[in-house]
N, C-alpha and C positions, 0 to 999 in steps of 0.2 A: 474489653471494648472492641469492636469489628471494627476492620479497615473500609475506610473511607473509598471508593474506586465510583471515581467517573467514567460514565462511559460517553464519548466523546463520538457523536456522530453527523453525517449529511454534507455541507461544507455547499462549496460552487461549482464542483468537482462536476463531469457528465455524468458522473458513476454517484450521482446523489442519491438515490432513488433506492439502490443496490446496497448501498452503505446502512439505509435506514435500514432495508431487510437483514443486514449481515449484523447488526448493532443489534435488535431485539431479538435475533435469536442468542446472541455472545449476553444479553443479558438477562435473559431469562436460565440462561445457565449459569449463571454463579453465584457460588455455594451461598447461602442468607444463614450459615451457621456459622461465617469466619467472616464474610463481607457483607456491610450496606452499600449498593448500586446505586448510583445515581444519574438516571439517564440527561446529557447534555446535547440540545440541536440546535447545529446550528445553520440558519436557513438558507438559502442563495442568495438575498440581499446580506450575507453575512452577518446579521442578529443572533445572539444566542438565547437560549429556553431550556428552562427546566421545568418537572412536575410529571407527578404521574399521567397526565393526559398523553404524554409522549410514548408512552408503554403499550401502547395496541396501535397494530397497525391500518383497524380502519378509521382512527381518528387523522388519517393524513389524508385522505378524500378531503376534506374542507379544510383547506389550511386557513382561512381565515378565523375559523373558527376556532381551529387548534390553535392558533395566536392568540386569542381571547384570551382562553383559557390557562395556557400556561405563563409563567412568569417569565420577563426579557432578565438574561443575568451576566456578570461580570467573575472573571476570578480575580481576587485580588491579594496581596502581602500584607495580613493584617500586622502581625509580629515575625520575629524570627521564626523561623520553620514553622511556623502554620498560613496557609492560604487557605480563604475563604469564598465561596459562594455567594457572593450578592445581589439583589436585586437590582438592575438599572435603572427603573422607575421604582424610585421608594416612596413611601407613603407618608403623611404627616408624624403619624404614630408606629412607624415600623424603623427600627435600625435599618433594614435592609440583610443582614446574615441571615441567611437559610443553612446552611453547614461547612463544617470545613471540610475540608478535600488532600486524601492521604496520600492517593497515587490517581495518573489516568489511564483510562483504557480506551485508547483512539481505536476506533473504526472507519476511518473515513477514506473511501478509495481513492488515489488520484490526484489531481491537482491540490494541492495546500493542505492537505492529510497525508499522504502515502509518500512526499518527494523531501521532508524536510524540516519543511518552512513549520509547519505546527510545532515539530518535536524542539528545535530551536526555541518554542519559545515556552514552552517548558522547562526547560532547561534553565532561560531566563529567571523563572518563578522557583525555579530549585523544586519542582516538583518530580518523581518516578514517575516514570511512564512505560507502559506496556509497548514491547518491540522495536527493532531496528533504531538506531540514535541517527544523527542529524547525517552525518557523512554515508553511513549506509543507505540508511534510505534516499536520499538526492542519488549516492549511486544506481540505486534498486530500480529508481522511478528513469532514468533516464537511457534508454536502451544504449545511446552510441558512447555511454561513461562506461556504462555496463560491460557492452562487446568489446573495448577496447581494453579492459581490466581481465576480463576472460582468454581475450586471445595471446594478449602476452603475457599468460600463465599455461598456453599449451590447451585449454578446453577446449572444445569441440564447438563451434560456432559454421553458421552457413557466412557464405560470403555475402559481403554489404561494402554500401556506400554511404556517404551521407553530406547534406548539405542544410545551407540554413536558407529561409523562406527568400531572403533576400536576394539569393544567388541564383534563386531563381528567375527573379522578376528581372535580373542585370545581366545573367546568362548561360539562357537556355538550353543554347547549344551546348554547349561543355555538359553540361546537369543529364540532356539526352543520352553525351557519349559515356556518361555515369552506369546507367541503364545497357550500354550495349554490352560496358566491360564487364558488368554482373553476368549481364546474359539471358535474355527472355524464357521463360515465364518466368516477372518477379513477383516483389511483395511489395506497395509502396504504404508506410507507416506514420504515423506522426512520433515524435521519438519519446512523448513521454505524456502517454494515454494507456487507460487498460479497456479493457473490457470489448477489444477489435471495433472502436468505435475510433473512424477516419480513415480504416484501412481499404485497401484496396489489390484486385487477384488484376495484373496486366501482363496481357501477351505479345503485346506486339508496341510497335514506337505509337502507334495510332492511338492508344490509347490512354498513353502516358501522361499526356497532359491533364485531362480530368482529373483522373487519381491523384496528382500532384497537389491539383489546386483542392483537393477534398483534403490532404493533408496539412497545408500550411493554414486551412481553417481551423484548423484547432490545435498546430505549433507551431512553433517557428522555426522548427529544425526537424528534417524529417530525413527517414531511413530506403535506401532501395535496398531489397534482401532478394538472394539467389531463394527461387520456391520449387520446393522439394515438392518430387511429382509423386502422387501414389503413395504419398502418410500417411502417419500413424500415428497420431498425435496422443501422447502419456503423459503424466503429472506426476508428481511426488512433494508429499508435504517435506518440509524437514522443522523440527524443533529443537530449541537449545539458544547456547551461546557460544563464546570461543573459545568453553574450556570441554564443553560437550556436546555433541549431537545426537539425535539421533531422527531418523527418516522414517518416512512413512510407507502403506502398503502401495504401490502403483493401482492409477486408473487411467482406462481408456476411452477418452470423448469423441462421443460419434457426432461427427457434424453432417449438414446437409451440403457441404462442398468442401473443398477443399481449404475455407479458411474458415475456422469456428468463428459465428457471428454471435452479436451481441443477443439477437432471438435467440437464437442455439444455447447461449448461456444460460440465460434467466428468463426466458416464455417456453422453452420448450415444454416445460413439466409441470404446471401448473397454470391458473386462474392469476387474472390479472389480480395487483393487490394482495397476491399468500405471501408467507413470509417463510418458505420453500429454499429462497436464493439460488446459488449453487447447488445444491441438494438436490435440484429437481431435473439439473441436466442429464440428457441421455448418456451416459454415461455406463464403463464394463470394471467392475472392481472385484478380483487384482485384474489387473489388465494381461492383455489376449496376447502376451508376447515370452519371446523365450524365458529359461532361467537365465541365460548369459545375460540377455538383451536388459533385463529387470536388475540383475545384478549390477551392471552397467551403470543406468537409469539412476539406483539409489546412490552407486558412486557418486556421481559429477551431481546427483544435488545436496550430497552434501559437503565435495568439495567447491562449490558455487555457493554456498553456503557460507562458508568460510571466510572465502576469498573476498566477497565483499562485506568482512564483518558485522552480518547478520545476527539480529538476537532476534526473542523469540519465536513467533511462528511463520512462515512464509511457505508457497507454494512456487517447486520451479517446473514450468513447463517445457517438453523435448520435445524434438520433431523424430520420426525415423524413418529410415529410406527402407525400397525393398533389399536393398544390399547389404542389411543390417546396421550400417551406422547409424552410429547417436547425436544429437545436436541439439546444445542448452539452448532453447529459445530466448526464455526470457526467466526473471523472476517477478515475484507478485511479493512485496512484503507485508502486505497486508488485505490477503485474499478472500476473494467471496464464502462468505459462511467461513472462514479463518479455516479452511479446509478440516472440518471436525469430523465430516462424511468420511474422510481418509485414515481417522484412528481408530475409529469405532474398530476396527477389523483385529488393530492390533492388542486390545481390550484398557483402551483411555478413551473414556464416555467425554461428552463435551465440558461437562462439569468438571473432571479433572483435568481437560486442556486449556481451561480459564484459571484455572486456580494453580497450575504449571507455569501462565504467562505472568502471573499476579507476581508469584513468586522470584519470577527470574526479575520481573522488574527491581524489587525490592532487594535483589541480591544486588542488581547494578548499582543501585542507588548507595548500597552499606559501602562498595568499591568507591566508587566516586569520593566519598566522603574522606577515604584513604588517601586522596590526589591532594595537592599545594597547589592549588589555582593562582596566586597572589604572593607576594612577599613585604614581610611587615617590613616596610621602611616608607620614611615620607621625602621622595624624593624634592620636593619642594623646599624643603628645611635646607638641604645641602648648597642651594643658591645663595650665589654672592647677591646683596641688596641690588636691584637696576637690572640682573640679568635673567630673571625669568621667563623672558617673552623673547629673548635675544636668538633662542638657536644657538649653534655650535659657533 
């Protein structure tokens, strides 16, 4: 019997749109000799949907339509260890089960897929799930968890500050002299966003407040980063878990300034609507830097990797000076087009980087099952009559 895999995508995330790209191509790669797929979306009024309507991507032009058409659904704990598939709106003569479901495979960038919050509640369901678990990923997705887990492990990080939305509306001045101590030209960021959507390139105090207020638009805690002049900006996938890694081939993304934009990612290389993603951006694979520097580069992501107990696939990106230094910018744990553009080179086609994630999840899962979550006893029974509600 083939394993069951959801594949779990769209969410309320900015990076919606991107996810639906990064999802139909993650499913249209895996294997239909070992897996049935089954595409899960879920919308920005947070509704979920199943059905093959959801499997091409120009039935998203008309979302109304596409709502028609596919089924609203639920997962739910029929028995012990099986979750099922149901319909939300059921019919007079329908149970409602559409199928059960073995493992998932979230795709979803960003807010409420990429930080956590989703994998949590899988976990809930006791179901396996594809990539980073609940503490990694809130680590992955939050840059100033991130930098400060990085930097006192010795990694290479640019200088930063950080404050939350509030401190800045209560005081400015201070949050300014944040900015001076980095030192102009910064970076101002919102601290747990991908896809360089909020961010802002400032040169001087003049300009600082705009950037500021584009940032606490979309969090509530946002980053000032010292910005490296004259980058090089390089990637490296890495895949695995904590008991092995291994990285990918470097690439080099050309951007049209100094901060790669969300155009730059996902319009540069295609027609609105392809389902291209990642894949399409300008981009130099292996990338155009030394052996040292590449040697480097594959270090620190996979020990960035590591460090924030990372499983399956993630993409971390470096900055580099002309001085030759390296500096972990960020990690992606759950990246555009799940960086499959980046194995191809080392010869694992996307097919077998699906069927690698499928796998690892299901190893977690056998783990897990090895853990004592609970201990059989009722502590209720041990109470004297009258003191159960008493406290100590």
């Amino acid at each position: 019997m083939k394993t069951k895999v959801a594949v779990i995508f769209g969410g309320v995330s900015v990076e919606h749109e991107v996810s639906v790209i990064s999802a139909l191509q993650a499913f249209n790669a895996i294997d239909r000799s070992k897996y049935d797929p089954v595409p899960i979306y879920i919308s920005k009024t947070k509704e979920w949907y199943t059905g093959d309507v959801l499997t091409d991507i120009e039935n998203y032009k008309d979302l109304d339509q596409l709502f028609k058409q596919a089924d609203r659904v639920v997962l739910e704990q029929e028995r012990e260890g099986t979750i099922v598939l149901k319909k939300k709106d059921r019919s007079l003569f329908s149970k409602g089960v559409i199928t059960t479901i073995d493992v998932i495979f979230p795709v979803i960038h960003g807010t409420n897929g990429e930080d956590g919050s989703l994998q949590g509640y899988f976990e809930l369901l006791g179901l396996p799930y594809v990539g980073c678990d609940v503490a990694s990923s809130a680590a992955g997705m939050d840059k100033v968890m991130m930098k400060q887990i990085l930097r006192d492990s010795g990694v290479p990080i640019v200088d930063y500050e950080w404050f939350y939305s509030t401190q800045w509306h209560e005081q400015q001045d201070e949050i300014k002299q944040l900015a001076e101590k980095v030192g102009y030209p910064v970076i101002v960021k919102p601290a747990n966003l991908g896809s360089s959507v909020g961010i802002s390139k400032v040169s001087n105090a003049e300009e600082l407040d705009e950037a500021i207020d584009l940032a606490i638009s979309y969090s509530f805690k946002v980053i000032i980063e010292k910005m490296v002049t004259d980058l090089t900006e390089v990637n490296c996938s890495v895949i695995g878990d904590y008991e092995e890694v291994e990285s990918s081939v470097c690439e080099q993304v050309l951007s049209t300034d100094e901060i790669l934009s969300y155009a730059d990612k996902y319009q540069s290389g295609g027609k609105t609507g392809d389902t291209k993603g990642m894949e399409s951006v300008n981009r130099i694979i292996p990338a155009e830097i030394s052996e040292e520097a590449t040697a480097k580069v594959k270090e620190l992501a996979e020990v960035t990797f590591r460090l924030l107990n990372a499983s399956g696939v993630s993409r971390i990106d470096f900055l580099l000076n002309p001085e030759g230094e390296v500096f972990v910018n960020e990690i992606n744990t759950i990246p555009g087009s799940l960086s499959f553009y980046l194995w191809g080179p080392s010869g694992k086609d996307f097919e077998q980087l699906t069927d690698q994630l499928i796998q690892l999840a299901l190893k977690r899962e056998r783990e897990r099952q090895s853990i004592q979550f609970s201990i059989d006893t009722n502590l209720f029974s041990l109470q004297s009559k009258g003191q159960g509600t008493k406290g100590k």
